[in-house]
N, C-alpha and C positions, 0 to 999 in steps of 0.2 A: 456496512456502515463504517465510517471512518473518518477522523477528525483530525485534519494537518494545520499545522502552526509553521508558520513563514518568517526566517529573518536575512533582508538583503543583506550582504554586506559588499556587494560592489553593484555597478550597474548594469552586472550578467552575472552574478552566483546571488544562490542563498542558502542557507543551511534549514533543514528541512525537521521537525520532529513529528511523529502520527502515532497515533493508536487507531484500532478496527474490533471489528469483530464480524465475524464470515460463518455463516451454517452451512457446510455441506450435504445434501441428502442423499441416503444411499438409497438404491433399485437393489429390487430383486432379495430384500427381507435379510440388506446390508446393515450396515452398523454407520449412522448421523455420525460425522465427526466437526466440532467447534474448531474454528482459528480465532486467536486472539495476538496478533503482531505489535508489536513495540517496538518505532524503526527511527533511527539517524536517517541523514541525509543531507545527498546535497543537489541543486538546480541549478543549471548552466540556460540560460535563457539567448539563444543564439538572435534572436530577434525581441522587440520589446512582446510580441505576442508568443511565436515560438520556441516551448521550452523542453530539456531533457535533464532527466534524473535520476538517480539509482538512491536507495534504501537499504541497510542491512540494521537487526537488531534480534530481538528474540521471538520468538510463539508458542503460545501456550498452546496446546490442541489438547484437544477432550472429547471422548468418545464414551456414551452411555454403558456403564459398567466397565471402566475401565481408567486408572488410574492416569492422569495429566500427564502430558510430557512436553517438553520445555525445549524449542529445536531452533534451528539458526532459522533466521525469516530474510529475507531481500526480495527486494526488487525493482527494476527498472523499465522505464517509460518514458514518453513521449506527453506532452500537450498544446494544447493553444489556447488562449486566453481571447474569446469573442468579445468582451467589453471589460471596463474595469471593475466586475462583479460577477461574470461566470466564464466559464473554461470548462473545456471538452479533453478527454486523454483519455491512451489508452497502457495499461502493463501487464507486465508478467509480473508474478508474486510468488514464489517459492517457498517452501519450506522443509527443512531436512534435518535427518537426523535417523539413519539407519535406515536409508531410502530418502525418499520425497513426494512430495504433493506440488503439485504446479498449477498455477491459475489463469488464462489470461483475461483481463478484465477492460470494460471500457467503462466512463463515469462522467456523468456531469459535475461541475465543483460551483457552489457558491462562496465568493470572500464575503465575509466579515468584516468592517471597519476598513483599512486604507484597501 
């Protein structure tokens, strides 16, 4: 789950802010670990429908009996905007901090209002 807030400021960038939240499940009687990402950013929209963007900010991760820890989050991607109310993409989303966790993700998006 993830919630992006969108502001043009020319007629190919915008600056980007998101929050999520991601359950990983572990196999084999692993240990579930929580993402919770808080990311800038920014969108270069190379055509009025196809766009690319990168993200960096924080993540929270949390793992059942095991204190939070708070690691760098990015990432970047690709989309395309079907109409003016949903868009298709896909990214990598990282997150690190003494190692890493790596995602790749695809998504439907619906806007909201403009």
């Amino acid at each position: 789950i993830d919630v992006l807030g969108q502001y043009g400021f020319s007629e190919n960038f915008a600056a980007t802010v998101d929050a999520g939240y991601t359950q990983l499940f572990a196999k084999d009687n692993g240990v579930d670990v929580s993402l919770i990402p808080i990311r800038a950013g920014i969108r270069y929209y190379a055509t009025p429908a196809l766009y690319f963007g990168g993200k960096v900010g924080i993540g929270i991760q949390k793992a059942k009996g095991f204190d939070g820890v708070t690691t760098t989050a990015y990432s970047f991607g690709a989309g395309y905007k079907l109409d003016s109310k949903f868009d298709v993409g896909a990214s990598y989303d990282g997150y690190s901090k003494n190692g890493s966790i790596g995602l790749i993700g695809v998504r439907l998006g619906y806007t909201f209002g403009n």
